[in-house]
N, C-alpha and C positions, 0 to 999 in steps of 0.2 A: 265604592266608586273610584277606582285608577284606570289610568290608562298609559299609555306611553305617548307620550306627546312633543312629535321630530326627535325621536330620540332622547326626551329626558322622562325621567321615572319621576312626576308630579307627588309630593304631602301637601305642596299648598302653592298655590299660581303665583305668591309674590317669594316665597322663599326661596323658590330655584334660584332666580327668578326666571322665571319667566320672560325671555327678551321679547319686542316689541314686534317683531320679525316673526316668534314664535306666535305668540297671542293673531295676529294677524291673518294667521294660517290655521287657527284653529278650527276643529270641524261639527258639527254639530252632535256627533259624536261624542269627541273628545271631551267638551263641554259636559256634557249629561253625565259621563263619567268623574268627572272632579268632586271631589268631596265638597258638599254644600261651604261647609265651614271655610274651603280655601278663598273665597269670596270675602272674607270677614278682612281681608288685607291687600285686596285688590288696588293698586294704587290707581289715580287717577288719570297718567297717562297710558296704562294697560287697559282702561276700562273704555277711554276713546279707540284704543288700537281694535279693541272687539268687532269682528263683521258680524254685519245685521243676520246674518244664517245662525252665527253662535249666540247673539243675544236670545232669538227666537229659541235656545234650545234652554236656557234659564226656566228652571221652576222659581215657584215661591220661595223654599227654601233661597235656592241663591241668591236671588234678589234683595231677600231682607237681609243677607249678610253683606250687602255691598255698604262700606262705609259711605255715609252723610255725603259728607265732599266729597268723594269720586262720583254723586248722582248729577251733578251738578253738570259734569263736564261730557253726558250725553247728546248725541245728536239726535237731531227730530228723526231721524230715521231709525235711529236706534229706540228713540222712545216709543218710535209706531210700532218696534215691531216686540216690542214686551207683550206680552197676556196680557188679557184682565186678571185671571189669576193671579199672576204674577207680580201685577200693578196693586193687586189687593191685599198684596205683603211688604207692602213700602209702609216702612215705621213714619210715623211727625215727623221723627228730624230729617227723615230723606226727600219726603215731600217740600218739606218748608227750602231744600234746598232748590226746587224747579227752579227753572228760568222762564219770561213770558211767553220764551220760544219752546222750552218746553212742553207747558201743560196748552200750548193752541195744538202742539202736535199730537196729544192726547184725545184718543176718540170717546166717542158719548159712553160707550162699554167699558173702556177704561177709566174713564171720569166715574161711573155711578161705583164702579169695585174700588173705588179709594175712600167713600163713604160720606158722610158730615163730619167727623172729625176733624179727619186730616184734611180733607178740601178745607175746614173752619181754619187751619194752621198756617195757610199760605197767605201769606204779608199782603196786605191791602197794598202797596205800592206794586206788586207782582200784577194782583186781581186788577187793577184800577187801568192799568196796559192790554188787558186781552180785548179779544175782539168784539163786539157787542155781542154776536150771535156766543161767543164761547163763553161771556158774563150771565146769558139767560138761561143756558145750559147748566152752568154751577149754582144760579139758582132756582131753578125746578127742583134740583138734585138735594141741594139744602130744603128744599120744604118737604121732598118725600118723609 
């Protein structure tokens, strides 16, 4: 999985690096093309520059190589527009990093592919902030 992307010849999205200009212009293409692994060092202002077209092209694979703290610093648009797939490859320590704003922006299809686990892993100070309709949601989800 390479590609040439605006002209740079990618081994891994933070090594070039990858500038912010680049990332921003990325195509869903390009994205598919990157080596799963180049995710494993995505820093966390690359991961905000991401347009919701390139997240949308994120497998499982890449997603579970995003480092912990670069999950954190998603937007709810970028979190709507993961898979469930894709959301069903987020490790404990990526989940535990949500925000309240994150996992509200998280749909019922995406909530049930994150499991009881890792829904058990998110900090009761996170859980205790969502919305009531989104607390009855993760617990259905938990008694499945």
């Amino acid at each position: 999985k390479t590609t040439e992307i605006l002209g740079v010849q990618p081994a891994s999205v933070s090594k070039i690096p990858i500038s912010i200009p680049q990332i921003q212009k990325l195509t869903p293409l390009q994205v598919q093309q990157l080596p799963s692994s180049s995710f494993s060092e995505i820093s966390s202002s690359q991961v905000k520059a991401l347009p919701v077209t390139a997240i949308k092209a994120l497998d499982r694979n890449d997603v579970a190589n995003i480092p912990p703290q670069s999950i954190k610093v998603l937007s709810q648009s970028q979190v709507k527009a993961l898979s469930p797939e894709a959301v069903s490859r987020l490790t404990k320590s990526q989940v535990q990093q949500f925000t309240q704003t994150q996992i509200e922006a998280l749909s019922k299809d995406q909530l049930s592919n994150l499991g009881k686990e890792k829904l058990a892993s998110i900090s009761s100070k996170v859980l205790s902030k969502l919305s009531r309709e989104k607390q009855i949601l993760i617990a259905k989800i938990m008694k499945k």
